[in-house]
C-alpha positions in Angstrom: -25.1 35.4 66.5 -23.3 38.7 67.6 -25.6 40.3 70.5 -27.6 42.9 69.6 -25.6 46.4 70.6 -29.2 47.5 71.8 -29.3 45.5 75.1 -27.8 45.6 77.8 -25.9 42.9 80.6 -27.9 43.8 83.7 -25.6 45.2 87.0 -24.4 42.1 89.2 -21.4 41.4 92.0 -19.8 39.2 89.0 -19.6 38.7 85.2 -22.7 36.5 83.8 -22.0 32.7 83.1 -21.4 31.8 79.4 -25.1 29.7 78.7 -25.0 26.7 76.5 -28.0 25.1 74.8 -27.5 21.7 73.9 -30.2 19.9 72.0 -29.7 16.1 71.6 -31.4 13.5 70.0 -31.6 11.0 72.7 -33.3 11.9 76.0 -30.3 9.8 78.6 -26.9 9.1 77.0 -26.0 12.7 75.7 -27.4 14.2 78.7 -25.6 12.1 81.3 -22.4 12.7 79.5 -22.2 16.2 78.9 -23.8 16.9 82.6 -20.8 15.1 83.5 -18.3 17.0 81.4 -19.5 20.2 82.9 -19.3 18.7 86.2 -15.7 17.4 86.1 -14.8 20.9 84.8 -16.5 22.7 87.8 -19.6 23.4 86.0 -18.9 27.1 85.9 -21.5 27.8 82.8 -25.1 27.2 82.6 -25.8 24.5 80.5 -29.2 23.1 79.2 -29.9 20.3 78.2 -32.9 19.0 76.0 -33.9 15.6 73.9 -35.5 16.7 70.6 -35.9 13.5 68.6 -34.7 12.9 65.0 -32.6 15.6 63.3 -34.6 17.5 61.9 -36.7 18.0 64.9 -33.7 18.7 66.8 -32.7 21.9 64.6 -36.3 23.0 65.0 -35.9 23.1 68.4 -33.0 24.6 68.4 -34.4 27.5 66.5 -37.0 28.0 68.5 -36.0 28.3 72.0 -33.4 30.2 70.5 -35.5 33.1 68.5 -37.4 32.5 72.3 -34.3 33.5 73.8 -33.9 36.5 71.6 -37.6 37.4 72.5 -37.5 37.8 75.5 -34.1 39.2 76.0 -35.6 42.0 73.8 -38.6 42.3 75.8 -36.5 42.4 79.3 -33.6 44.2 78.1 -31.6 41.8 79.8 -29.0 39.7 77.5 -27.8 37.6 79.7 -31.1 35.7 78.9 -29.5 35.1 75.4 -28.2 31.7 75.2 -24.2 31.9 74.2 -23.3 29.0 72.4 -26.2 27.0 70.8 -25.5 23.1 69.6 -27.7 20.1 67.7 -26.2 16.8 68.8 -27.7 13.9 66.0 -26.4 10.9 64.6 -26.7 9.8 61.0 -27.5 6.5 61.2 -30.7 5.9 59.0 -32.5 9.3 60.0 -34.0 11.0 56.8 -34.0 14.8 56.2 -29.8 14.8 57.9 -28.5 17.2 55.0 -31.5 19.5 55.4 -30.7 19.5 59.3 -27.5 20.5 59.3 -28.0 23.6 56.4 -30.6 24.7 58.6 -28.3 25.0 61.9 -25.7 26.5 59.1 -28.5 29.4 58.4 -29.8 30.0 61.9 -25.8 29.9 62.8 -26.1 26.9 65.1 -23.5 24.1 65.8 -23.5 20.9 64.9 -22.0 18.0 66.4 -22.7 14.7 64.3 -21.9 11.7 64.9 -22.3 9.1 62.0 -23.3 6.1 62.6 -24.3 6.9 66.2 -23.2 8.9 69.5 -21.8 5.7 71.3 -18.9 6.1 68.3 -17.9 9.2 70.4 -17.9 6.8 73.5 -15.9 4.0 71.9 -12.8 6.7 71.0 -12.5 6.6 74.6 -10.8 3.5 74.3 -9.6 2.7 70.6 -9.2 3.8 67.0 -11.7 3.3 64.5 -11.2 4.1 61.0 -13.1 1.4 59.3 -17.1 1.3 58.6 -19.1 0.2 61.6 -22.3 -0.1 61.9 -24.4 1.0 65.3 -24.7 -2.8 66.7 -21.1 -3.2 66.5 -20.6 0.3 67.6 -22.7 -0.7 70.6 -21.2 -3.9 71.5 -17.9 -2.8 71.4 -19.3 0.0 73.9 -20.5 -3.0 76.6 -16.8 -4.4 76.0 -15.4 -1.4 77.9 -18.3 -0.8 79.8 -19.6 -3.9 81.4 -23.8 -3.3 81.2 -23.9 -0.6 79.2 -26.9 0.9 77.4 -28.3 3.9 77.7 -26.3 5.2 80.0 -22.5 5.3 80.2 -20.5 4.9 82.8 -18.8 8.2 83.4 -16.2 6.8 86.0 -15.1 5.0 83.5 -15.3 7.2 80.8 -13.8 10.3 82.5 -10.0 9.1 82.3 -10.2 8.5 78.6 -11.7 11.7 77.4 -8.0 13.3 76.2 -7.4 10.4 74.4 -11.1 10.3 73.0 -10.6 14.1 71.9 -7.5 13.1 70.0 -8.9 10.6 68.0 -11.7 12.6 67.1 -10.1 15.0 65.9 -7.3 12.5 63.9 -10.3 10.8 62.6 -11.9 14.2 61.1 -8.7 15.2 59.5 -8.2 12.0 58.0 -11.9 11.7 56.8 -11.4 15.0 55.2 -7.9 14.2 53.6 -10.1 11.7 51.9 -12.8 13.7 50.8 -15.0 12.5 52.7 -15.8 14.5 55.8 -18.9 13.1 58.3 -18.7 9.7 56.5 -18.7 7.0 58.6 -17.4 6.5 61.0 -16.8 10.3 62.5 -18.1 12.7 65.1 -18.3 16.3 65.7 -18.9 15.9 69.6 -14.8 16.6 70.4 -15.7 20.5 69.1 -18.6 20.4 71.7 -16.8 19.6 74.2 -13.5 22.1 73.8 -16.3 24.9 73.7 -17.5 23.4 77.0 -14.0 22.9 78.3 -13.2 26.2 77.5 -16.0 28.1 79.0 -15.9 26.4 82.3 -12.3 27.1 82.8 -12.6 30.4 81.3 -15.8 30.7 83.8 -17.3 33.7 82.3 -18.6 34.7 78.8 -18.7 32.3 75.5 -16.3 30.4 74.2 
């Protein structure tokens, strides 16, 4: 959403931070991740971080803090309290109500980043290709393959070294999901777009991405 022309940034010794909601499914894995992304970039944005359960409730929550956001900004005359990039991070797997999720984000102009069957496929591009069906056990296993213990929470160390080549296959993956027709089938994941946004903010250090 473009900022209303009626507020106003308030006077400061340096340009305000680009602020990005992020409202996950899970309360650990997505959290520890992208707190790390921001981290190995400098962290120069604001970034919040909140669990909101299945999909649907996800995009609800979304909604809300956001019209909250646009509230108060109003009420304060102050739009730095606008959050600048707003994104629902879900997985497919067996979760009802997914289509009616994602046109929701679509009308309240909110991102989505999906991952189908489930957020550890985003985790596994770190280390291979996968083009063929999976489901989330196998997704998961393969997961504790590269990261010895893994379960909730992934090994960042780890991770971090891996992340171009997990941003390339992402992205590969997409395009060839789409060449067939097929785009968010599984397996795929939007997380890649996340984090370029987040990428780009933080190096960018001020305003949205």
């Amino acid at each position: 959403m473009k900022k209303k022309d009626s507020l106003r940034r308030r006077r400061s010794f340096r340009e305000p931070l680009a602020r990005f909601l992020i409202v996950c499914e899970g309360a650990v894995t997505e959290r520890v991740y992208f707190t790390d992304v921001r981290r190995s970039e400098r962290g120069i944005i604001q970034l919040e971080i909140v669990p909101g359960g299945v999909p649907k409730s996800v995009v609800e929550l979304a909604v809300r803090m956001k019209k909250e956001s646009e509230r108060e900004a109003e009420r304060r005359q102050d739009d730095n309290l606008l959050f600048d990039k707003i994104w629902c991070v879900f997985d497919v797997d067996e979760h009802p109500f997914v289509p009616e999720a994602k046109q929701q984000a679509e009308v309240n102009a909110i991102s989505v980043a999906v991952s189908n069957p489930c957020f550890e496929l985003w985790l596994l591009l770190h280390f291979q290709n996968q083009t063929a069906h999976i489901e989330r056990q196998k997704v998961q296993h393969l997961c504790r393959k590269y990261m010895p213990g893994y379960e909730k929470t992934p090994d960042c160390d780890i991770l971090r070294p891996h992340q171009a080549g997990a941003m390339e296959r992402a992205t590969q993956l997409e395009n060839w999901q789409v060449t067939r027709d097929s785009a968010g089938a599984n397996p795929s994941t939007g997380v890649h777009r996340l984090i370029q946004q987040i990428q780009a903010a933080c190096r960018r250090g001020t305003g949205p991405a």
